[in-house]
TIMARTI-900683 format. One line per field, with one value per residue (C-alpha): residue in three letters; x, y, z. Coordinates in nm, 3 decimals. Example, Ala and Ser with C-alpha at 12.3 -4.5 7.8 and 13.67 -1.06 7.14 Angstrom:
BEGIN
res ALA; SER;
px 1.230; 1.367;
py -0.450; -0.106;
pz 0.780; 0.714;
END
This chain:
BEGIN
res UNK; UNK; UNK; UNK; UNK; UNK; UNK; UNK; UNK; UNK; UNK; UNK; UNK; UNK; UNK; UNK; UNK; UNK; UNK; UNK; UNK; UNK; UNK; UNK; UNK; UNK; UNK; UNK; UNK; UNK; UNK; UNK; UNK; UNK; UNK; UNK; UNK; UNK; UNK; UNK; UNK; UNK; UNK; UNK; UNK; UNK; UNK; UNK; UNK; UNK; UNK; UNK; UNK; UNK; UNK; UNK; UNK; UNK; UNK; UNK; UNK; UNK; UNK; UNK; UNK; UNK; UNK; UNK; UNK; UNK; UNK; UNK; UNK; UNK; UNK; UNK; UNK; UNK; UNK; UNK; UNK; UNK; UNK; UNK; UNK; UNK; UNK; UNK; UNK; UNK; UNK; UNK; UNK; UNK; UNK; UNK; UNK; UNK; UNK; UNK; UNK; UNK; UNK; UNK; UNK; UNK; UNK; UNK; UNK; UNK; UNK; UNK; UNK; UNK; UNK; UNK; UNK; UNK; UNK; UNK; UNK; UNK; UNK; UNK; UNK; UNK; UNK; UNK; UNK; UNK; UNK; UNK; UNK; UNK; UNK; UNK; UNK; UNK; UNK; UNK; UNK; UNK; UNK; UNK; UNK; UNK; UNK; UNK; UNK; UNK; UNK; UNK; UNK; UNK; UNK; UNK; UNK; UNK; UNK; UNK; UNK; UNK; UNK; UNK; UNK; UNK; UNK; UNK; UNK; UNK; UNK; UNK; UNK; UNK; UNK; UNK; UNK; UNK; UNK; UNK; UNK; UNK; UNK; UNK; UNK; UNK; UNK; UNK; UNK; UNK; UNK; UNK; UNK; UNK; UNK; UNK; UNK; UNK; UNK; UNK; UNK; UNK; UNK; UNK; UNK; UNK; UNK; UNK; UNK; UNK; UNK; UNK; UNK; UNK; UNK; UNK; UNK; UNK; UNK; UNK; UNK; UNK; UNK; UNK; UNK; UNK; UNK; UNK; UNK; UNK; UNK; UNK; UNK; UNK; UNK; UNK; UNK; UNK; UNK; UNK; UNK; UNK; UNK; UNK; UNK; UNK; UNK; UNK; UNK; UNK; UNK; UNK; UNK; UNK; UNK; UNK; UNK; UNK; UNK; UNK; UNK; UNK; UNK; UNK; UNK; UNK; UNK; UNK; UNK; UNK; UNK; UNK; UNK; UNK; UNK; UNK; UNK; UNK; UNK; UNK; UNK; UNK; UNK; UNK; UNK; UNK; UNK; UNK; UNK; UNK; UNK; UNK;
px 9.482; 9.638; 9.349; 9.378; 9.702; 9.668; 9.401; 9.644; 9.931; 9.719; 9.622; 9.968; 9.936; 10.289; 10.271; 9.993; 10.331; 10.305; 9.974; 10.214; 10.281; 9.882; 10.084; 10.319; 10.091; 9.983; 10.381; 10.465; 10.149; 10.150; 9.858; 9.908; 9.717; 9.385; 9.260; 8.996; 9.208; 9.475; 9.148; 9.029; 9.406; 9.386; 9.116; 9.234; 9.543; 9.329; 9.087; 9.448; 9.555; 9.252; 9.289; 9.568; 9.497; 9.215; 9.458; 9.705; 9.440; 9.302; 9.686; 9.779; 9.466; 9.599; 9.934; 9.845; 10.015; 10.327; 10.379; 10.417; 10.740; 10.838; 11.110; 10.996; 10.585; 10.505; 10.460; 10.199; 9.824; 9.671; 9.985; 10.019; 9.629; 9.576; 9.359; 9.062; 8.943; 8.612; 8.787; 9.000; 8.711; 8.494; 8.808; 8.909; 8.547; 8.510; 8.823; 8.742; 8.382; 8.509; 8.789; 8.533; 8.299; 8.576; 8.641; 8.329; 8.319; 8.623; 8.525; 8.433; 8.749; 8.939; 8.662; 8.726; 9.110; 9.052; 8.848; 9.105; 9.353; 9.152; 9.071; 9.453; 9.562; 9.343; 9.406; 9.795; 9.669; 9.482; 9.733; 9.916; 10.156; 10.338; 10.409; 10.743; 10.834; 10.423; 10.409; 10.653; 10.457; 10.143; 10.328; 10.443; 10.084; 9.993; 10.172; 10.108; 9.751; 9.817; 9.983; 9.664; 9.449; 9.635; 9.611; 9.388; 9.138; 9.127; 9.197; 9.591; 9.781; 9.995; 10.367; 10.488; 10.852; 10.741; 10.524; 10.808; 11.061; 10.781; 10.745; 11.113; 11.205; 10.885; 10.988; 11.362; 11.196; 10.965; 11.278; 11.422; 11.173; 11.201; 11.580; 11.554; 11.290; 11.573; 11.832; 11.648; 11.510; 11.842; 11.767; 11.431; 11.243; 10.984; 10.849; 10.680; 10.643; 10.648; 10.760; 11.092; 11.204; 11.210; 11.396; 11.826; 12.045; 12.192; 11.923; 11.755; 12.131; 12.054; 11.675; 11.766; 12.076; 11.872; 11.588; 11.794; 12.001; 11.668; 11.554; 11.794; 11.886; 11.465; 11.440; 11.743; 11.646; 11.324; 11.462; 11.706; 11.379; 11.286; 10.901; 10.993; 11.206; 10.921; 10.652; 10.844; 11.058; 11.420; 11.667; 11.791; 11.578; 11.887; 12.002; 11.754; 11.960; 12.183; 11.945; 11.762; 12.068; 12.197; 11.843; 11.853; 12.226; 12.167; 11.872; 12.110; 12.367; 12.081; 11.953; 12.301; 12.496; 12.247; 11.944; 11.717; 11.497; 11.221; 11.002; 11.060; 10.800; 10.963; 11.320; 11.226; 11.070; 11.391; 11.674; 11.858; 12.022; 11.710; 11.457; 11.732; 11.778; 11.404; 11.362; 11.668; 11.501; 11.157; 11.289; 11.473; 11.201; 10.976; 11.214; 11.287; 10.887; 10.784; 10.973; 10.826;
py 8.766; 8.513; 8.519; 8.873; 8.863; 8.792; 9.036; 9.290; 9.220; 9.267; 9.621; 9.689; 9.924; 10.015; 10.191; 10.454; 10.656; 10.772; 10.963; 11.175; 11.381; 11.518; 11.689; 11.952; 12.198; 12.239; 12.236; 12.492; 12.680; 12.788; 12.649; 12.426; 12.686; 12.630; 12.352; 12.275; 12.268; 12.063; 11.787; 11.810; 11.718; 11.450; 11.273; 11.358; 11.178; 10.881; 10.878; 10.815; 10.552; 10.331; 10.456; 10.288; 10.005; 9.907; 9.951; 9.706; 9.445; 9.539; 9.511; 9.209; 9.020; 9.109; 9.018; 8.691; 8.471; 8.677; 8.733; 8.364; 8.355; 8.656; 8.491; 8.769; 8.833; 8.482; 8.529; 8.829; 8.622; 8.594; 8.453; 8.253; 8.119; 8.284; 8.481; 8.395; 8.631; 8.681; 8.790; 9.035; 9.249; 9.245; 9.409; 9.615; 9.772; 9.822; 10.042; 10.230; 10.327; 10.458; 10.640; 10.781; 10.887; 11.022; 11.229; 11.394; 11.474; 11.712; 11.847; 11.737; 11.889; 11.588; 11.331; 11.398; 11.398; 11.014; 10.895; 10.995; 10.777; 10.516; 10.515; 10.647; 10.304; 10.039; 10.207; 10.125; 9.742; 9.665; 9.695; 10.043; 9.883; 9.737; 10.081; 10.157; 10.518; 10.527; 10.303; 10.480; 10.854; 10.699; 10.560; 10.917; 11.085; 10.913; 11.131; 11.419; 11.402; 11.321; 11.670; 11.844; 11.626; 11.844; 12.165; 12.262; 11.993; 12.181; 12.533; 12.629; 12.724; 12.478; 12.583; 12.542; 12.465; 12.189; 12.049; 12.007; 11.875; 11.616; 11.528; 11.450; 11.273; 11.025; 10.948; 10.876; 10.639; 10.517; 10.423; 10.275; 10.057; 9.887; 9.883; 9.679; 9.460; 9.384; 9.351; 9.101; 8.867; 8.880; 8.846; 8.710; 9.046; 8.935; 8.686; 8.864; 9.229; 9.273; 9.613; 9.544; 9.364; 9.672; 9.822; 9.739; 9.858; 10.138; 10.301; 10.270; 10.422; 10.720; 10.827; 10.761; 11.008; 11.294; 11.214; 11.277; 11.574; 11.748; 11.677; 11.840; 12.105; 12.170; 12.176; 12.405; 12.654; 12.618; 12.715; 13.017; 13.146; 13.503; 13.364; 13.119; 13.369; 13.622; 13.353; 13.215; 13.530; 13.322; 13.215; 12.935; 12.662; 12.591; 12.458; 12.163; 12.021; 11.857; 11.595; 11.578; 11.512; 11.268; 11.085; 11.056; 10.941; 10.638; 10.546; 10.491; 10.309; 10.063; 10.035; 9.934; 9.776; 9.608; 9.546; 9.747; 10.005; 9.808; 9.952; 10.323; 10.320; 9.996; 10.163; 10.459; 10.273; 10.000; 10.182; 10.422; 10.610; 10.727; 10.730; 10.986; 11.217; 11.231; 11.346; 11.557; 11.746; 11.761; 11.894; 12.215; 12.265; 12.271; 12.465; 12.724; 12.799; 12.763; 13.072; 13.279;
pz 12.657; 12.421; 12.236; 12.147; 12.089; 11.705; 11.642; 11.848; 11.620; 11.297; 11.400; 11.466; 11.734; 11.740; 11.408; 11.562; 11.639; 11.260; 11.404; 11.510; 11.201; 11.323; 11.581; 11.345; 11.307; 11.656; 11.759; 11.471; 11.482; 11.855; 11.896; 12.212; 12.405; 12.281; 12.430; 12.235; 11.900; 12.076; 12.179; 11.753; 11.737; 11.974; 11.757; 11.419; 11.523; 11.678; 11.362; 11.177; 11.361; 11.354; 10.964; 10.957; 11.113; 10.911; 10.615; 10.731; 10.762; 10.420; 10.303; 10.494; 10.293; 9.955; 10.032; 10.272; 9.990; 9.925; 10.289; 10.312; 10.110; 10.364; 10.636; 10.888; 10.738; 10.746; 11.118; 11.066; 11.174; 10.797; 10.659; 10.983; 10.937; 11.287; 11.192; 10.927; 10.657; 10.781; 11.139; 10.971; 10.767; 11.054; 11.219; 11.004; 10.908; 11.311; 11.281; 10.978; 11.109; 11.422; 11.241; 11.010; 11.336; 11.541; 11.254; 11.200; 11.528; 11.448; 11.092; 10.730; 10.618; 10.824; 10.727; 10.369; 10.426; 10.625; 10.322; 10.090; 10.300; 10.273; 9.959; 9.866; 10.019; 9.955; 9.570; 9.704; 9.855; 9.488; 9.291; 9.265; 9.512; 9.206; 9.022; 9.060; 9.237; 9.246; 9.557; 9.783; 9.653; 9.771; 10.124; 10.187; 10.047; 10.357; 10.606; 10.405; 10.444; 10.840; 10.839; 10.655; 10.909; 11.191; 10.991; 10.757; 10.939; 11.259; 11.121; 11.137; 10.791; 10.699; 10.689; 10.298; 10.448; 10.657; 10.410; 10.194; 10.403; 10.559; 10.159; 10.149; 10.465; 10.436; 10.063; 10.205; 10.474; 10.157; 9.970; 10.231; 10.349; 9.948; 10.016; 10.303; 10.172; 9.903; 10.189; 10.345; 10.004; 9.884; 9.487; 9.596; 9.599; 9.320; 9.502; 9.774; 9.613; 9.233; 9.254; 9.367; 9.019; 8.888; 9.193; 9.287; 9.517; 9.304; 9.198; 9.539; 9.727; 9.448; 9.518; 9.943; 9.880; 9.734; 9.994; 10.245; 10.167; 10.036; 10.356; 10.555; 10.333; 10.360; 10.735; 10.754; 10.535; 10.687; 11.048; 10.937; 10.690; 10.713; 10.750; 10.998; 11.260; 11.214; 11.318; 11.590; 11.673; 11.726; 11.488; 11.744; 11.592; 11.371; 11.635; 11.627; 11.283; 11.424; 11.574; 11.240; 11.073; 11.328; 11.315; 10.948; 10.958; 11.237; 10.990; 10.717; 10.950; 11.017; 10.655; 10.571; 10.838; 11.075; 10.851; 10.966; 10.784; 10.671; 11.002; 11.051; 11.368; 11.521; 11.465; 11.625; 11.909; 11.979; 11.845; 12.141; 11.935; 11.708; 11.975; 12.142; 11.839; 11.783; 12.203; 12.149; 11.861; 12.040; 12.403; 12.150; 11.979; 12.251; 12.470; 12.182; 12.107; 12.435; 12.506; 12.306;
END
């Protein structure tokens, strides 16, 4: 097992939870009665995650060098030589054809949307990574296009509402992520990603700030909408904001006072207080729809 312990760790398997954006549609769409769009779900969302994992590998290679100078990425297996390079594309084109497969299986529309992932990010590994604003837009294209995967890939409308406040809450966790890279390098951000010379804390604090209120402001007009209460027939799902805000508030608290926020999938996964906010959200909405 200790032998695939490196190979585990460069898939980073615990970052599959991002898959999850798949999943809106079918919550919002009431469409967890058809079983056989809630299996095309099930392996859009798996297509996604090997997706992604074949990304990080392709990223980790570009980045082996940099990640060095990383106190924390200097452990991942190609910086750490655990790993060779030869290992990691064999790995990583294993993933990618069986993310391509899976999602053929489930329609062109969500094999186009997987190819544009790709594409979208190894675009983001060669180089576009080090365009300022233009790397966290491409970071957040990427759960966009999970959302489409889980929409218009398996045949339910996209909401408009949700789109937009998914735009808005995956740029704040974009931003983030590049203020606690600078957190953590401490006036040494250059040195393992370009991008953040032309990134500081102020101007970072400002585009976070109007991430987040746009994101809440979003999902709350989305829940008290006329469109939304005739869909779902209640007006109670306003009473799921609180958890988003509290979520998005504990996120902030960690980006700023116990250096976190670099790993939005590991914080949801280890912190209490956001894994509780996210399940407290979940059990209304589910409760609320359910009902109907």
């Amino acid at each position: 097992m200790n032998g695939l312990s490196p190979y585990l760790k460069l898939l980073r398997p615990h970052q599959w939870v991002k898959s999850g954006f798949v999943f809106v549609g079918l919550l919002f769409g009431h469409a967890w009665h058809d079983a056989m769009l809630v299996q095309n779900v099930l392996l859009a969302a798996t297509a996604f995650a090997l997706a992604a994992s074949a990304v990080y590998v392709i990223n980790d290679l570009a980045d082996r060098e940099r990640d060095r100078a990383h106190p924390e990425k200097c452990r991942r297996p190609l910086a750490a030589g655990t790993v060779s390079v030869t290992q990691a594309l064999l790995l990583a084109g294993g993933c990618l054809l069986a993310a391509l497969m899976l999602a053929l299986t489930v329609s062109n529309t969500v094999l186009v949307i997987v190819v544009v992932y790709a594409l979208l990010n190894v675009g983001y590994s060669m180089g576009l990574k080090h365009v300022v604003l233009l790397d966290v837009f491409i970071i957040s294209a990427g759960f966009m296009l999970r959302i489409l995967a889980g929409t218009l890939g398996v045949g339910i409308a996209p909401s408009h509402w949700l789109l937009l406040c998914s735009l808005m809450l995956t740029l704040f966790l974009g931003f983030a992520k590049r203020r606690a890279e600078l957190n953590v390098l401490a006036g040494r951000g250059g040195s393992h990603r370009k991008v953040l010379d032309d990134y500081d804390p102020v101007l970072l604090d400002k585009l976070i700030g109007i991430c987040a209120a746009g994101a809440i402001v979003n999902y709350s007009l989305y829940t008290v909408s006329a469109e939304t209460v005739a869909m779902h027939g209640t007006t109670n799902l306003i009473y799921s904001v609180p958890f988003v805000m509290y979520g998005i508030f504990r996120y902030l608290f960690l980006l700023h006072r116990r250096g976190g926020g670099g790993d939005p999938a590991a914080a949801l996964l280890r912190d209490f207080h956001l894994l509780g906010a996210f399940a407290g959200w979940f059990a209304t909405v589910v409760v609320l729809l359910a009902r109907i």
